[in-house]
Z-matrix of the N, CA and C atoms (Angstrom, degrees):
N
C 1 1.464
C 2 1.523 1 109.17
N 3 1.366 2 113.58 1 120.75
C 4 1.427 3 125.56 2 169.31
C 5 1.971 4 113.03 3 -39.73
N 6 1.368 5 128.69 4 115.96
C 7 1.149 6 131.05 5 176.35
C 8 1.848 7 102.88 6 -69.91
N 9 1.308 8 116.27 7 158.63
C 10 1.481 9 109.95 8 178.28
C 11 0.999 10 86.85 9 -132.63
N 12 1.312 11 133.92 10 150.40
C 13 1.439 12 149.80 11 151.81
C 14 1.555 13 115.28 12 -94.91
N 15 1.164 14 109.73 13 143.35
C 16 2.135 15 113.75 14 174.16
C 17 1.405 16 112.63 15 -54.29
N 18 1.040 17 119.86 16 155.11
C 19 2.162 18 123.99 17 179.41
C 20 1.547 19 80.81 18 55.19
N 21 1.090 20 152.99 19 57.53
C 22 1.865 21 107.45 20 145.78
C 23 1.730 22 95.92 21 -98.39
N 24 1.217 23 96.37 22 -163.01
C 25 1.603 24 123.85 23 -165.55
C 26 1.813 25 109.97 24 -74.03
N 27 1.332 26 111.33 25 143.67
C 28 1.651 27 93.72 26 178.21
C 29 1.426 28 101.96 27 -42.85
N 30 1.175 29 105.57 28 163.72
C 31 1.437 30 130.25 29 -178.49
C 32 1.724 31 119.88 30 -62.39
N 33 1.029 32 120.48 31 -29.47
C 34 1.732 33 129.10 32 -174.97
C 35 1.812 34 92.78 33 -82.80
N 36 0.985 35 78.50 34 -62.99
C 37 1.921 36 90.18 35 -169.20
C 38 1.683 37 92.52 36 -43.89
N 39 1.421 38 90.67 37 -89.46
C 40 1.597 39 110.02 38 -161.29
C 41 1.972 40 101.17 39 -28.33
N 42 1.111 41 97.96 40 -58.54
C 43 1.979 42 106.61 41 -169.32
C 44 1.540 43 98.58 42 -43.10
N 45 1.827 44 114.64 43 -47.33
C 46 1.628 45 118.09 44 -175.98
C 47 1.886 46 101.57 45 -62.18
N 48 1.084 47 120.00 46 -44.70
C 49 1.647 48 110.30 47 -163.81
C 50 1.877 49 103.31 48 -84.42
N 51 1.305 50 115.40 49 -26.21
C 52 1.533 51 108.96 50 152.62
C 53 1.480 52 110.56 51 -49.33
N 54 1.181 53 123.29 52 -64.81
C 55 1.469 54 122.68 53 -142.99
C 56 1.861 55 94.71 54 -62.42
N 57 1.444 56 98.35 55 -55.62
C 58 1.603 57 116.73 56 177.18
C 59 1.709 58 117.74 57 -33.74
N 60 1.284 59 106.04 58 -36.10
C 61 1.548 60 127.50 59 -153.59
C 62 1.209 61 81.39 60 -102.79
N 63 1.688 62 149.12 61 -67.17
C 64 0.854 63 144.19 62 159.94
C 65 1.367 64 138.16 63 -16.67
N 66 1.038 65 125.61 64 -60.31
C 67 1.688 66 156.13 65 166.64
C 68 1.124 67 110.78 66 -60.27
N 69 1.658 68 126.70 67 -31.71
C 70 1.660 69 122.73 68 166.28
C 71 1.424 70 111.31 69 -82.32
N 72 1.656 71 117.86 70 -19.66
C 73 1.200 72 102.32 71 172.77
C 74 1.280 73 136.67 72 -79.89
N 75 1.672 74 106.85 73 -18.42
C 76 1.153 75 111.13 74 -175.89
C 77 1.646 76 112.33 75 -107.09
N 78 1.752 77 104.59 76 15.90
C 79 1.516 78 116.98 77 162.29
C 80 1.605 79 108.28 78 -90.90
N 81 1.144 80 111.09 79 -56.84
C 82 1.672 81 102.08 80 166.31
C 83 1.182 82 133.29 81 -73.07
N 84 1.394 83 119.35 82 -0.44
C 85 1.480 84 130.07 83 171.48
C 86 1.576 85 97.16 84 -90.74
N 87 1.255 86 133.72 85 -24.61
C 88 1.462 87 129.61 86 170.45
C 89 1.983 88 111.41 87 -69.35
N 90 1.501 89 83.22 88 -54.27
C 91 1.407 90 90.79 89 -173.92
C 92 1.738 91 119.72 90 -56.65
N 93 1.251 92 96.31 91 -17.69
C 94 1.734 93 104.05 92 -172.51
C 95 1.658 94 92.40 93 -93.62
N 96 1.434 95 125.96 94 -3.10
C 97 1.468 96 108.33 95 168.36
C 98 1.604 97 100.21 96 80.97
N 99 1.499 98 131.50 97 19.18
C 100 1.068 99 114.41 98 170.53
C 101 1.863 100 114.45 99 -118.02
N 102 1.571 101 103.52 100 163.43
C 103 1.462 102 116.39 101 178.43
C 104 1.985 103 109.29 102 -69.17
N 105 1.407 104 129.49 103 136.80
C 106 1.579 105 107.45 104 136.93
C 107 1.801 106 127.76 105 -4.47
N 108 1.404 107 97.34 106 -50.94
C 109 1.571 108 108.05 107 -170.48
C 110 1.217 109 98.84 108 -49.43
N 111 1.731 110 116.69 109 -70.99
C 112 1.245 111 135.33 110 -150.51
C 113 1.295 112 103.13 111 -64.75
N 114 1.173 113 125.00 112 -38.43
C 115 1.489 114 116.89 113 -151.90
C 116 1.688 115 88.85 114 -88.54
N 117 1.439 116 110.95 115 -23.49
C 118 1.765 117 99.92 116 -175.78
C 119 1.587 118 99.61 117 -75.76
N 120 0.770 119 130.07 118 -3.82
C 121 1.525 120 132.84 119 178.84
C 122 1.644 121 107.88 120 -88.36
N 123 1.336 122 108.13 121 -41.09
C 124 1.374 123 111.92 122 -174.96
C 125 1.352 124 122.26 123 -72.93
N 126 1.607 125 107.24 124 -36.49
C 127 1.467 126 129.13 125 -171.99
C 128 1.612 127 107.92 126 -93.40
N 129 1.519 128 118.58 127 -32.47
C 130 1.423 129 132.77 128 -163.88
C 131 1.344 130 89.04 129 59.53
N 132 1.187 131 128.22 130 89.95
C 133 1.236 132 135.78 131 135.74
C 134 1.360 133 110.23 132 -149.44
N 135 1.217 134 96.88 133 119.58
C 136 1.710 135 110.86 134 169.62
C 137 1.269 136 128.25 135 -6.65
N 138 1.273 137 150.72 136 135.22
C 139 1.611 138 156.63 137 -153.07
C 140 1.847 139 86.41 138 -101.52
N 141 0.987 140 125.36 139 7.97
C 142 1.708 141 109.40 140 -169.65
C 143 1.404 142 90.06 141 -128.80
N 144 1.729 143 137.64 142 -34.89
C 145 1.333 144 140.77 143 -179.15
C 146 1.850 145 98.72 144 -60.01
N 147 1.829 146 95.67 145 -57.63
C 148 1.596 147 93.87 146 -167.74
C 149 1.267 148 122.60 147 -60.13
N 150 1.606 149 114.67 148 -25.49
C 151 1.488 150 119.37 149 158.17
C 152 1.619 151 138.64 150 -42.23
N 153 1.367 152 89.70 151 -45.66
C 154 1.531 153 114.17 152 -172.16
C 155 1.721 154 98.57 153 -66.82
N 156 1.615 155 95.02 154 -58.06
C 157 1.331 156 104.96 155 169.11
C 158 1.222 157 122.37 156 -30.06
N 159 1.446 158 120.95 157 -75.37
C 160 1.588 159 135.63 158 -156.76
C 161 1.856 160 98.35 159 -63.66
N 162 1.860 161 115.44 160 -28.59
C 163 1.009 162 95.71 161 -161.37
C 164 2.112 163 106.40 162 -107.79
N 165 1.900 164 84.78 163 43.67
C 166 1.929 165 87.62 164 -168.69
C 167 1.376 166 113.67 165 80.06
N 168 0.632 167 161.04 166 -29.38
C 169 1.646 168 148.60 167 -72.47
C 170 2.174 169 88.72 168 -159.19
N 171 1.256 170 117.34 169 -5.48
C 172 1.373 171 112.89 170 -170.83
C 173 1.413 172 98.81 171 -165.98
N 174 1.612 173 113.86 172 115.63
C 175 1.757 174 97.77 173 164.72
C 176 1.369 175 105.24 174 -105.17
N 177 2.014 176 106.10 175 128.86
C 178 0.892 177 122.04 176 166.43
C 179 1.761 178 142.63 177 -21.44
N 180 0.823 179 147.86 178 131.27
C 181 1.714 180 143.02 179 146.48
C 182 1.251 181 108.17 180 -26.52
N 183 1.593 182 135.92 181 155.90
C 184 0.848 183 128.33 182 146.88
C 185 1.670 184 130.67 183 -43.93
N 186 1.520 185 98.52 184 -48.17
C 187 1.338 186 119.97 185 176.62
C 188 1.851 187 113.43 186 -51.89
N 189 1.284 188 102.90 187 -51.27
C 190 1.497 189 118.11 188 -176.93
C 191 1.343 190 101.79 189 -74.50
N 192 1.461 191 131.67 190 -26.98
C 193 1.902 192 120.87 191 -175.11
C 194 1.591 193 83.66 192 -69.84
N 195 1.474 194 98.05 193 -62.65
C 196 2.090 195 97.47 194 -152.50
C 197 1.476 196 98.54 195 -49.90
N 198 1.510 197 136.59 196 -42.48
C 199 1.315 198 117.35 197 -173.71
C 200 1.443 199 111.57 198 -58.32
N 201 1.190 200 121.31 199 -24.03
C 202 1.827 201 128.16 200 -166.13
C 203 1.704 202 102.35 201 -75.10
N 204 1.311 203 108.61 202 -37.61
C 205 1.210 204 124.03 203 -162.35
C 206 1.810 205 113.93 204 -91.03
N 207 1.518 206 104.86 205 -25.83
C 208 1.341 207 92.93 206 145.46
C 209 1.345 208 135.71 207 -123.19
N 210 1.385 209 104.75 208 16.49
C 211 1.524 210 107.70 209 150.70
C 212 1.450 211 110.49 210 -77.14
N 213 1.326 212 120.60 211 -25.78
C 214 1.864 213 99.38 212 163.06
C 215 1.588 214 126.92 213 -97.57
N 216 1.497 215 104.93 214 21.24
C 217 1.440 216 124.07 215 179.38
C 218 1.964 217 126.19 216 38.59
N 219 1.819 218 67.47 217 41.10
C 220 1.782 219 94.81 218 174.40
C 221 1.874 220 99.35 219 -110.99
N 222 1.505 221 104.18 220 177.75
C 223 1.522 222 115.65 221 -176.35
C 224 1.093 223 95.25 222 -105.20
N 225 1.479 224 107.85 223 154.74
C 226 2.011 225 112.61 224 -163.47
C 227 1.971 226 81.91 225 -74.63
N 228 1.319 227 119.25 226 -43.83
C 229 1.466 228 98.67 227 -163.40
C 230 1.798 229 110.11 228 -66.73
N 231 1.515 230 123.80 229 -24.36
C 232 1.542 231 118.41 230 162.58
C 233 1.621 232 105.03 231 -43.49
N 234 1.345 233 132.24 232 -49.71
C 235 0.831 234 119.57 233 -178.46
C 236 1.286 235 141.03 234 -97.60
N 237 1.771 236 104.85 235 29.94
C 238 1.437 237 117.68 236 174.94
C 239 1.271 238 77.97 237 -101.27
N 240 1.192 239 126.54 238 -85.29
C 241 1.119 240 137.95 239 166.30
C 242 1.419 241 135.51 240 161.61
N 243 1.580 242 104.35 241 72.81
C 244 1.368 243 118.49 242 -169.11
C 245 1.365 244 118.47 243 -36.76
N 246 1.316 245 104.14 244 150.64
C 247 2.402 246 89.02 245 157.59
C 248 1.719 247 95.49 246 -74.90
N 249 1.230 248 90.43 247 175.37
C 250 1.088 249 153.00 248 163.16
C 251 1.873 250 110.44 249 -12.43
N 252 1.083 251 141.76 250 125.53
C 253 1.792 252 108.73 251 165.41
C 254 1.354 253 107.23 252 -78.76
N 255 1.168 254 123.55 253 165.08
C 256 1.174 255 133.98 254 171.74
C 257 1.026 256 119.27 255 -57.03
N 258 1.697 257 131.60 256 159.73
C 259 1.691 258 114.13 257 164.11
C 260 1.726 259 91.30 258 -112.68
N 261 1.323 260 86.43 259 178.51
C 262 1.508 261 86.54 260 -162.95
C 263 1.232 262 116.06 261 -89.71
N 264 1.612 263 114.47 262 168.98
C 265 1.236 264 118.52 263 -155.07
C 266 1.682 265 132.95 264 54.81
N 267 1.780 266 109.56 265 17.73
C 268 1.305 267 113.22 266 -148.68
C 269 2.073 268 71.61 267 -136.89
N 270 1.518 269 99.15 268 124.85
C 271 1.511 270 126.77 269 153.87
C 272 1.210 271 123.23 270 -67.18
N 273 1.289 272 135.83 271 108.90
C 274 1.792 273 134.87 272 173.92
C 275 1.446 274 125.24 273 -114.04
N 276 0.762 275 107.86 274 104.03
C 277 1.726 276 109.12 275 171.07
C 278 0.932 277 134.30 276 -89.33
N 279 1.469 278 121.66 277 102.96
C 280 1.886 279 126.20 278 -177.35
C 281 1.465 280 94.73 279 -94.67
N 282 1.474 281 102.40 280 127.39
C 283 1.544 282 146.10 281 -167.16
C 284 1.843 283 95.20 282 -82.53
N 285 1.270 284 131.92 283 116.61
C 286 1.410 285 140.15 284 -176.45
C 287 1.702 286 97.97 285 -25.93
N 288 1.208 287 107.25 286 -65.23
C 289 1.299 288 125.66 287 -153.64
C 290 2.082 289 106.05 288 -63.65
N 291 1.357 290 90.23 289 -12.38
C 292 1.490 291 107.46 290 -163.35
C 293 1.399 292 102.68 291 -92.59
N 294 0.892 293 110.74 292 -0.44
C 295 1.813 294 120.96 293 -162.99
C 296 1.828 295 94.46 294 -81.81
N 297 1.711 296 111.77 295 143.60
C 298 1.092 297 118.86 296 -178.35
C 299 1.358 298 100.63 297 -101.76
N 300 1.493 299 110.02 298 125.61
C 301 1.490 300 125.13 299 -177.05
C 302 1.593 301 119.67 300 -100.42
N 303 1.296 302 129.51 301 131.55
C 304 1.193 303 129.21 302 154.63
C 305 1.435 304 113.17 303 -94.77
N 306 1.500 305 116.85 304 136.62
C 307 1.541 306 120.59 305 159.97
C 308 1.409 307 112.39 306 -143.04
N 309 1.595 308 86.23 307 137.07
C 310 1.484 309 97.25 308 -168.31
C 311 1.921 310 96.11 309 -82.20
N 312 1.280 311 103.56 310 135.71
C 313 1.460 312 104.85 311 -165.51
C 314 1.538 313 89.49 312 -92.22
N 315 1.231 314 150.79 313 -9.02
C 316 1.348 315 129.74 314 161.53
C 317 1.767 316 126.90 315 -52.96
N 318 2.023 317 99.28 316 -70.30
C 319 1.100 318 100.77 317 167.09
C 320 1.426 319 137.06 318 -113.69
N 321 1.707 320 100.67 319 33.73
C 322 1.392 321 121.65 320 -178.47
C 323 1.785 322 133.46 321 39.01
N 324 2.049 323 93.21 322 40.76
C 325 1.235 324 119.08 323 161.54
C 326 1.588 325 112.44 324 -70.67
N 327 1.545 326 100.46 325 131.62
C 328 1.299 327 101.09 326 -167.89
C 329 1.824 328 103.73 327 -101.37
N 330 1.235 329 121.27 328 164.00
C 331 1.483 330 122.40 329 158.68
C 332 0.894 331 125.80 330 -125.61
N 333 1.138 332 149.93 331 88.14
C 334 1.332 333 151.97 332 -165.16
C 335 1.682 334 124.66 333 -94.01
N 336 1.588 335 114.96 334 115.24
C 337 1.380 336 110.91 335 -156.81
C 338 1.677 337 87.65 336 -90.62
N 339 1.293 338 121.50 337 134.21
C 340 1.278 339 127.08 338 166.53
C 341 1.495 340 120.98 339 -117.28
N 342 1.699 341 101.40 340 4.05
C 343 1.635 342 87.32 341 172.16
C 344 1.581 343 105.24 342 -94.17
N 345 1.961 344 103.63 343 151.61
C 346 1.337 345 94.80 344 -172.63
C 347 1.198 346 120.48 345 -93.57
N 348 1.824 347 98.68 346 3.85
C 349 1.671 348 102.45 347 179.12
C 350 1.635 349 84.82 348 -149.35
N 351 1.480 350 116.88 349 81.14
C 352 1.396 351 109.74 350 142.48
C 353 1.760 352 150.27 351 -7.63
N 354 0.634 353 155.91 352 115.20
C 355 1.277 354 150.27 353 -159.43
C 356 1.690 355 130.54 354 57.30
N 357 1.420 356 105.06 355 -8.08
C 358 1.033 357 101.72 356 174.94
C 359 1.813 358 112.85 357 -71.47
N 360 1.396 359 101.15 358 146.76
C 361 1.520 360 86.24 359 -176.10
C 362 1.949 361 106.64 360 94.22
N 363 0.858 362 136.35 361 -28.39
C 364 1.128 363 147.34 362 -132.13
C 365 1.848 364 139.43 363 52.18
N 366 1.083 365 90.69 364 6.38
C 367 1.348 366 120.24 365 -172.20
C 368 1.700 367 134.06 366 -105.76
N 369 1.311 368 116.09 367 137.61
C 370 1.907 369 90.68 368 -174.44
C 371 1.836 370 84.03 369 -147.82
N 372 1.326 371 117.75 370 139.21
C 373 1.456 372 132.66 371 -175.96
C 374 1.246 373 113.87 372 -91.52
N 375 1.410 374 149.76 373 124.20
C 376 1.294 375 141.95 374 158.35
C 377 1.914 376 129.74 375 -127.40
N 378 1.024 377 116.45 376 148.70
C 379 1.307 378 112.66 377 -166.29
C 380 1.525 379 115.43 378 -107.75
N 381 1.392 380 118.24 379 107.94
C 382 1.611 381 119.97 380 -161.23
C 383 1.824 382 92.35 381 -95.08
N 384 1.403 383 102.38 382 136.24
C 385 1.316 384 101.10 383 154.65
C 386 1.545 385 117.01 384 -141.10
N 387 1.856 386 111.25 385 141.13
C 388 0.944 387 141.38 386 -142.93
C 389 1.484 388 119.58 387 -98.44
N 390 1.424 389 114.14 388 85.47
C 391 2.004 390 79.93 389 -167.44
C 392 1.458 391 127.38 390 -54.83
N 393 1.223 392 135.72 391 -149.40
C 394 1.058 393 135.11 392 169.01
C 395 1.795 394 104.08 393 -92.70
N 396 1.406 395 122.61 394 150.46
C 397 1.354 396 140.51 395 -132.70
C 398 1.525 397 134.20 396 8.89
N 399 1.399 398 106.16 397 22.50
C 400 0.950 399 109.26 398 178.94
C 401 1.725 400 122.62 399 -87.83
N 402 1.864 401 116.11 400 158.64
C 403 0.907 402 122.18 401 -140.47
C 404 1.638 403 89.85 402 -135.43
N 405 1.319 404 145.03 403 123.74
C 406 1.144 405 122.15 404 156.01
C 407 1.642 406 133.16 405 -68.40
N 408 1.382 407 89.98 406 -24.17
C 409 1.553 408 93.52 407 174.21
C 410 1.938 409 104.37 408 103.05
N 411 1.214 410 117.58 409 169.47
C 412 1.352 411 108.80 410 -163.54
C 413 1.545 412 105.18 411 -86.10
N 414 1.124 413 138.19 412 132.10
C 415 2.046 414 139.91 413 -166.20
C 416 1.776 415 82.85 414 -94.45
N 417 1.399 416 72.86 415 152.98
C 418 1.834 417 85.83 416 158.88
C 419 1.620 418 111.16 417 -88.60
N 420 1.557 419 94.90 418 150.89
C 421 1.258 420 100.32 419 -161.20
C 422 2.126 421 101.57 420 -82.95
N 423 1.132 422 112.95 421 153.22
C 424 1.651 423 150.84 422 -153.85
C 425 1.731 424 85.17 423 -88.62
N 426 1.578 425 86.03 424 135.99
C 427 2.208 426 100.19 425 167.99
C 428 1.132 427 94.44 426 -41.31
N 429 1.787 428 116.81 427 144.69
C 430 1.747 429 103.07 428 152.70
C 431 1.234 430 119.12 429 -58.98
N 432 1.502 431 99.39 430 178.12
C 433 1.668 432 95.36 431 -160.95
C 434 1.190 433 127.02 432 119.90
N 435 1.231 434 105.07 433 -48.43
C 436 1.391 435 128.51 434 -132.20
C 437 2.153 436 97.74 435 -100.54
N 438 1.159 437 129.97 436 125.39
C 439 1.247 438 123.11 437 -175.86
C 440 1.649 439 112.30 438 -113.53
N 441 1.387 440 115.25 439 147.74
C 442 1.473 441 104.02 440 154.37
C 443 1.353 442 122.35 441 -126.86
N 444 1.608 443 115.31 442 159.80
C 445 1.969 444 104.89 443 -170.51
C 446 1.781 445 80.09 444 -143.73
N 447 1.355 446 94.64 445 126.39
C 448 1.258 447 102.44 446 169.22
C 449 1.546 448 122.00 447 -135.35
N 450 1.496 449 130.39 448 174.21
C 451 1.994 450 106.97 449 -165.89
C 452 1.847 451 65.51 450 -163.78
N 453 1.481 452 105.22 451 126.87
C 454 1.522 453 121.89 452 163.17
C 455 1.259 454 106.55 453 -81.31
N 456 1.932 455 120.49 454 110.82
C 457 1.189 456 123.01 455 168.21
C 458 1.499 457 111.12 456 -49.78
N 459 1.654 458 103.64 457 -63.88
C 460 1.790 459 107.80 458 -170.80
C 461 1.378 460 103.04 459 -132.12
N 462 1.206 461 119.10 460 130.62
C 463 1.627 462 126.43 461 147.80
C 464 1.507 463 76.75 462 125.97
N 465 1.795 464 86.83 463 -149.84
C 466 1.358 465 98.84 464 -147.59
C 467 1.723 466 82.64 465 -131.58
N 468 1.448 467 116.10 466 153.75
C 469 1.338 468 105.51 467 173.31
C 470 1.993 469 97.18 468 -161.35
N 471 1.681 470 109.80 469 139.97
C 472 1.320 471 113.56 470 153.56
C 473 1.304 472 124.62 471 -99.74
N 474 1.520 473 113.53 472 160.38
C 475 1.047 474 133.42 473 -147.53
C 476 1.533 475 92.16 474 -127.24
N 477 1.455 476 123.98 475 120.52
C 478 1.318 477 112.64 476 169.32
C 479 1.831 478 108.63 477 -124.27
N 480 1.596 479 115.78 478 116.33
C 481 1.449 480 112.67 479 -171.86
C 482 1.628 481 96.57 480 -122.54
N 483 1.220 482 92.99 481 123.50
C 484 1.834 483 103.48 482 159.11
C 485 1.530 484 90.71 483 47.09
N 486 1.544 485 134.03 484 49.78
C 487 1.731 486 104.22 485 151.87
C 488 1.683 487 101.43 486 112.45
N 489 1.685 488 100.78 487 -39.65
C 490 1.873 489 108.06 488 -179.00
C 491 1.513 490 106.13 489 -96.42
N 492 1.190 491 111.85 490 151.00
C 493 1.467 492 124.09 491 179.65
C 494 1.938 493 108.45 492 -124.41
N 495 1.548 494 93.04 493 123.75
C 496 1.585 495 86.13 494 174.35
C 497 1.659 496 99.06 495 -117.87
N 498 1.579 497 113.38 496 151.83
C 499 1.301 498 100.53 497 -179.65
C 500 2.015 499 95.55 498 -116.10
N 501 0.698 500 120.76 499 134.09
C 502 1.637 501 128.97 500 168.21
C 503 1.456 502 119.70 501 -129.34
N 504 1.306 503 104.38 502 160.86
C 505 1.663 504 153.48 503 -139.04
C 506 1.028 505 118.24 504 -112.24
N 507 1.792 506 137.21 505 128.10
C 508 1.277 507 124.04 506 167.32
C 509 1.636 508 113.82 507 -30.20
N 510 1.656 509 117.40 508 113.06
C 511 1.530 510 100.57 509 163.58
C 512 1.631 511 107.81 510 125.68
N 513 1.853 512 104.05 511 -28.82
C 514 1.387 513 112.27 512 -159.92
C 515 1.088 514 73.26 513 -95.06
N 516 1.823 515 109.23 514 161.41
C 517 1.348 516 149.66 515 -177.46
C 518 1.543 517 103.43 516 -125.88
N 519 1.126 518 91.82 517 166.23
C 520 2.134 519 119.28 518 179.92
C 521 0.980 520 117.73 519 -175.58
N 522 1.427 521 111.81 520 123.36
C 523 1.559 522 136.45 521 166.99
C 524 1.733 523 112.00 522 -94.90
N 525 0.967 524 113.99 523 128.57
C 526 1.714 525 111.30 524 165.50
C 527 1.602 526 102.22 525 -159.24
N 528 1.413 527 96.13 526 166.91
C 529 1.312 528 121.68 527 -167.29
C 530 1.854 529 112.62 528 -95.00
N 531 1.536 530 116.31 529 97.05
C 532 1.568 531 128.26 530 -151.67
C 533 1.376 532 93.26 531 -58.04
N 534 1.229 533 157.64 532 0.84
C 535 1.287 534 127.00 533 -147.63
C 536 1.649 535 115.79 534 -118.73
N 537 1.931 536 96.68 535 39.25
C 538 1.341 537 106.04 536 171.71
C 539 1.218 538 91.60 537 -150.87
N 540 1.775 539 89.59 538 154.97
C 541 1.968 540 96.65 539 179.17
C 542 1.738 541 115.63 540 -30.94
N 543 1.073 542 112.97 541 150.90
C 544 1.590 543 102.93 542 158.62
C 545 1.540 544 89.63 543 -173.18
N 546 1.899 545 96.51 544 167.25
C 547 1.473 546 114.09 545 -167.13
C 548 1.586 547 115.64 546 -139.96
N 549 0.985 548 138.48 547 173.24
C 550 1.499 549 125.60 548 174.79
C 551 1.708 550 95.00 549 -143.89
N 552 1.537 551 105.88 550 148.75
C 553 1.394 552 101.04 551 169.56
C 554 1.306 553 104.60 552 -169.19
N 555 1.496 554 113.86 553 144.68
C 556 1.240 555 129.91 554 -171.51
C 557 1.552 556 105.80 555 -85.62
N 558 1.953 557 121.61 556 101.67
C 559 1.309 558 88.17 557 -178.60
C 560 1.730 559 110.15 558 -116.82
N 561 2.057 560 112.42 559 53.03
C 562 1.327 561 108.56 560 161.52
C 563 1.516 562 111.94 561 -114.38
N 564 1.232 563 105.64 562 -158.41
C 565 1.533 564 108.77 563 -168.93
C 566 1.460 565 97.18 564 -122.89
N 567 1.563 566 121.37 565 65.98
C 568 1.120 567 143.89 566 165.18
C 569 1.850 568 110.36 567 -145.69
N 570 1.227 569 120.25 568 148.38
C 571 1.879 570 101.14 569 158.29
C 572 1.126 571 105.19 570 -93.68
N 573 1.246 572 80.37 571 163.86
C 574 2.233 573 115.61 572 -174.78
C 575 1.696 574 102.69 573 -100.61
N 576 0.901 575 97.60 574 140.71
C 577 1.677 576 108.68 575 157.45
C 578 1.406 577 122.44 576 -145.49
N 579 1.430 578 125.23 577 137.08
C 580 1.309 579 127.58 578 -152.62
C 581 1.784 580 113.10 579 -158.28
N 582 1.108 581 101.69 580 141.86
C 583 1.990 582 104.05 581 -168.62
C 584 1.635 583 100.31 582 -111.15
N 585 1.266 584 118.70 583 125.65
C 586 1.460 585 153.67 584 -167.48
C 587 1.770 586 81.80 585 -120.53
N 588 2.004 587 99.01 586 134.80
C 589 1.297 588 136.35 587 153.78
C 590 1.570 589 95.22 588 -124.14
N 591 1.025 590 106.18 589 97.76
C 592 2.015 591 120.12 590 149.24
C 593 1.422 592 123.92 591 -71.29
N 594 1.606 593 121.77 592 85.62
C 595 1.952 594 106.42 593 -178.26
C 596 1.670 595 75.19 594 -109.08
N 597 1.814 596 80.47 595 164.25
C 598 1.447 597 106.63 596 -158.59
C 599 1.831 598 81.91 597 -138.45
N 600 1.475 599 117.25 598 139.89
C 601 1.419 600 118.75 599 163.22
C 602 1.636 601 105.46 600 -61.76
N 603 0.999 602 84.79 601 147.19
C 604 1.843 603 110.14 602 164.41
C 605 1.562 604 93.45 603 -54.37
């Protein structure tokens, strides 16, 4: 029997982007040659969560995807499941509705992948939105290298990196360097929405 968690996604949707999210993990967790065991060791997440996981059966935390995702030294959106990159010289258009979503079924933080060709460029864009008091909690920190630039469409949102806290404003922007814990959280009684560029070194 399928477990449900509180806030997740209607039921058709949400069950399809588990199963999806699921099924890539336990394709690149094959392909990397590793056990359940190992990877719960790698990720710290429980050998009974990643199960549930791999088999649909549980959608992840935000906190718990990104650890999965770089303990298998994939991008959380590879494992929603971006399209495709572009080839070159070739135009792509991802259709609103076409966009691959993460939601964290606790506090129904959304992720929204909006690039239509990921990685091309080194780079892939996504649009997080925040309900009101919500907190994502601290991410594991990103390979060095690795940058983020983000500009809060609406609300108000903090920024917590390595220890510093920035709070920003419809309009304000931030650049920082991913390769320490950090967290974002909405702490008014309105939601936030905000656009993230993630480049990653070659």
């Amino acid at each position: 029997m399928v477990e449900q968690d509180g806030n997740a996604a209607e039921p058709g949707h949400g069950d399809d982007l588990a199963g999806a999210f699921g099924g890539n993990v336990r394709r690149r967790r094959e392909e990397a040659g590793l056990t359940l065991e190992q990877l719960s060791t790698r990720s710290s997440v429980s050998r009974a969560m990643l199960s549930k996981v791999e088999r649909g059966e549980k959608s992840p935390t935000i906190g718990v995807a990104s650890r999965i995702a770089h303990a298998l030294d994939a991008s959380l959106s590879e494992l929603i499941g971006a399209p495709a990159a572009a080839a070159s010289g070739v135009a792509i258009v991802m259709r609103r509705n076409d966009r691959p979503v993460f939601r964290d079924p606790e506090t129904g933080f959304e992720r929204h992948m909006v690039s239509a060709a990921p990685g091309a460029g080194g780079a892939e864009m996504v649009v997080h939105h925040l309900p009101a008091q919500v907190s994502t909690g601290l991410l594991p920190a990103y390979p060095p290298g690795t940058e983020k630039q983000l500009v809060v469409l609406e609300g108000t949102l903090t920024v917590a990196i390595g220890g510093i806290s920035e709070t920003l404003n419809t309009g304000d922007s931030l650049f920082f360097q991913a390769d320490a814990d950090h967290g974002f959280a909405n702490p008014t009684n309105v939601p936030c929405e905000y656009l993230m560029v993630i480049s990653r070194s070659p």
